[in-house]
N, C-alpha and C positions, 0 to 999 in steps of 0.2 A: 340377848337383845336381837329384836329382829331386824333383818341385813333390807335398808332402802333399795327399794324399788330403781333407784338410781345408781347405786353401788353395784346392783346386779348388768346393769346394761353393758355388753363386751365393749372395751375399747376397741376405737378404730386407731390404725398407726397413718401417720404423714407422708402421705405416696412420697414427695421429696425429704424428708427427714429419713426415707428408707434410702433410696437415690444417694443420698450423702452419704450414710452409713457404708454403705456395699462398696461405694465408691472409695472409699478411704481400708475396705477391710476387702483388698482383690482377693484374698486367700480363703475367704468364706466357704466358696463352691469344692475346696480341697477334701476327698472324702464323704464330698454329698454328690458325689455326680447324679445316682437317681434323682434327685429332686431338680437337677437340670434337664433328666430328661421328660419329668411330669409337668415343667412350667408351659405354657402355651402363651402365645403371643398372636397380635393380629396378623393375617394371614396379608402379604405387600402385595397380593394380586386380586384374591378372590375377595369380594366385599363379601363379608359378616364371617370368612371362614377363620380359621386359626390357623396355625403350625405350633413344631413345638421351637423353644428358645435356639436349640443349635442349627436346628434346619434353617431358623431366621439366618440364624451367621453366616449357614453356606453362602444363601443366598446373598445376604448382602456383599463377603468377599467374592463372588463369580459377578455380582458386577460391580464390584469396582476395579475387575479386573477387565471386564471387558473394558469401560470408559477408559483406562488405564491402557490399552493396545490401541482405542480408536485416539486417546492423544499421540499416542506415538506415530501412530501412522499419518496423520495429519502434519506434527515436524519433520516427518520424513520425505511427505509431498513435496513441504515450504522449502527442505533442505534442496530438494531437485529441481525442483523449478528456479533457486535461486540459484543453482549452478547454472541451470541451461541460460539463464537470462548474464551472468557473465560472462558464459565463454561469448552470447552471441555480444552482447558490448565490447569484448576484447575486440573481437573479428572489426567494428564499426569503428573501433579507435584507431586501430592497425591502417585500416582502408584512408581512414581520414588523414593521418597522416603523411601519407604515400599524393594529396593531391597537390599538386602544384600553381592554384591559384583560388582567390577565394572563389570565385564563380565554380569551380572543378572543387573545391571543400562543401559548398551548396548543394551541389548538383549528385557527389556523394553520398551525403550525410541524407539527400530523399531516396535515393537509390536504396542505398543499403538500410536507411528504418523498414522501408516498403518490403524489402527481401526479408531482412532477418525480423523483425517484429508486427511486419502485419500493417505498418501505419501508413496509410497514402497520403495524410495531409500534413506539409510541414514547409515552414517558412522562417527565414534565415532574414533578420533587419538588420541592419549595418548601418551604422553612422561614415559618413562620409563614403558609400559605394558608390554616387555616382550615376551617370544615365545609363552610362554602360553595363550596368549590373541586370546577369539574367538572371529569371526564374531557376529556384526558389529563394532567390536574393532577392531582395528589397532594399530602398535607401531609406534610412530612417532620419525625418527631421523631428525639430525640436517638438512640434504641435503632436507627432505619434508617439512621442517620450514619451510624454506628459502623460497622456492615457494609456502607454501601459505601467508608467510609475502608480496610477491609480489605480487598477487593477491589480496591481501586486500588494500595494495596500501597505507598503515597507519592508515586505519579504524578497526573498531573493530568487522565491520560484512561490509558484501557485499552482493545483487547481482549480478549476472554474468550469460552468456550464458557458455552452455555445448556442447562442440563440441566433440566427437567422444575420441581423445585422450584424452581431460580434463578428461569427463568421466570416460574411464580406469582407469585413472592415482587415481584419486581421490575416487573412487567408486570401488574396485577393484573386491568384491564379489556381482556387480552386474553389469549381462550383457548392452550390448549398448542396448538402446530399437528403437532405429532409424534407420538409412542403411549411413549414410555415412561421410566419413572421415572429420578429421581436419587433419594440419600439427602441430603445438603447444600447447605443455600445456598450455604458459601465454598469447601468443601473437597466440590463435588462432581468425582466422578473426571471425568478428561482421555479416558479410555479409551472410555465411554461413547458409540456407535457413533450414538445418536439424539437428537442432542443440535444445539438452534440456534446463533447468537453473534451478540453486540451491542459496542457501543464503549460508555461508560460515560466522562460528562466531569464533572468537577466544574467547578458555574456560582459564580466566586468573584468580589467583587469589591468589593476590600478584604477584605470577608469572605464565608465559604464563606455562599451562597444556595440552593443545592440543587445535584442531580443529575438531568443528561439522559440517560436509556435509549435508543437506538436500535437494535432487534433484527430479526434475522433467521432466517425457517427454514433457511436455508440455512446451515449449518455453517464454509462458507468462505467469508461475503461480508465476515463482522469476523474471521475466522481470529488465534491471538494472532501477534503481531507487526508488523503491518498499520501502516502511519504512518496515525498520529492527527491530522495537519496537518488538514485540514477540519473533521472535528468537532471540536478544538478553537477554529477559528476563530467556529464558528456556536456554540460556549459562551459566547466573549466578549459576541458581539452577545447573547443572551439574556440574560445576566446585566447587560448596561445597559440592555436593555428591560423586565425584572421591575419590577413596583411604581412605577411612573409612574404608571399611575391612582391610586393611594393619595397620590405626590406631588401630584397636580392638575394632571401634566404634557402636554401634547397629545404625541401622535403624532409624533416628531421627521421623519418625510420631509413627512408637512403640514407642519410647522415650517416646514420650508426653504424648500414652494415658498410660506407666505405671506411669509416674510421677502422674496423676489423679487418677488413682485408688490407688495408695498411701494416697494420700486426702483423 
């Protein structure tokens, strides 16, 4: 009988039914190494050229080695720059501690942002300061709460953009360092192309004490999103350093080292 025209057509195999197969039987290429070295594969650089199967391999482990050094080296940036950035918060905690009034905690906490992180814009509100309260002190009533309870949005710190009136409004002893306006303090537009950004922490403890401003001209240095772990941290310590001169409290790092030298 003669064989159909059909019967003679060569089969084709199932590129993925081959995939499966190989995949399930690693030991296949055991003993066939030449036929590793005759497969060819498309070439990851040269368009239409080839290589062969192992030369692919090299290739592809040299770079996943190289991604693989440039992540390391990139945690190893993060790893140093978040040192440098505690030891200089140690040094700002230390200092603040050492003043002995809140106006001398204020006056501080803008000295030393300005020396060890670069920030010249910073503002200290306080509930109950007073007329007497200098720069970078502010006395916060109940009407500047309220907007920056709004601005926080329920958080206990934020980033934010700085547009023109935020600015003012928030920063009042220092000038706009940009050229142009916003319309609103809460609901100024996001769009706004000339515009600073600050963190914004509420100093609570037990109860709300005020709000610290930390602002920048730069647009992206509080960009929103930004984790707030640091300034929140230096909120805590300010809001247990507030109002110890009114208590009749010393300086809690004297404190320490005359309790030592008491020893």
């Amino acid at each position: 009988m003669a064989e159909s025209p059909v019967s003679r057509r060569p089969r084709t195999l199932d590129p993925d039914r081959v995939a499966e197969w190989l995949a399930t039987h690693p030991d296949f290429f055991e003993g066939r190494e030449g036929l590793l070295q005759r497969m060819r594969v498309p070439h990851p650089e040269a368009r239409g050229g080839s290589i062969s199967l192992l030369e692919r391999l090299v290739h592809d482990l040299r770079g996943r080695t190289d991604q693989a050094e440039e992540r390391l080296e990139e945690l190893l940036t993060a790893a140093r720059d978040n040192e440098s950035r505690y030891q200089r918060l140690r040094q700002l905690v230390l200092d603040l501690l050492d003043a002995e009034s809140d106006d001398a905690l204020a006056e501080t906490l803008a000295t030393r942002l300005s020396e060890l992180f670069d920030i010249a814009a910073v503002c200290l509100w306080q509930r109950d300061a007073g007329a007497s309260a200098q720069p970078p002190r502010q006395a916060l009533d109940d009407a500047r709460g309220e907007q920056f309870e709004r601005l926080l949005e329920g958080r206990a710190s934020r980033c934010l953009a700085m547009p023109r009136t935020r600015w003012e409004a928030l920063l009042p002893d220092h000038q706009w360092p940009l050229g142009a306006d916003c319309a609103d303090l809460v609901d100024a537009s996001q769009a706004d192309a000339t515009r600073g950004s600050a963190v914004i922490v509420r100093l609570t403890r037990g109860e709300c004490l005020g709000y610290l401003v930390v602002a920048s001209a730069d647009a992206e240095q509080f960009r929103a999103g930004l984790d707030t772990l640091f300034p929140e941290y230096l909120g805590d310590v300010l809001a247990r350093c507030l109002g110890r001169d009114a208590q009749g409290q010393a300086p809690l790092r004297s404190s320490s080292r005359d309790d030592q030298a008491s020893r």
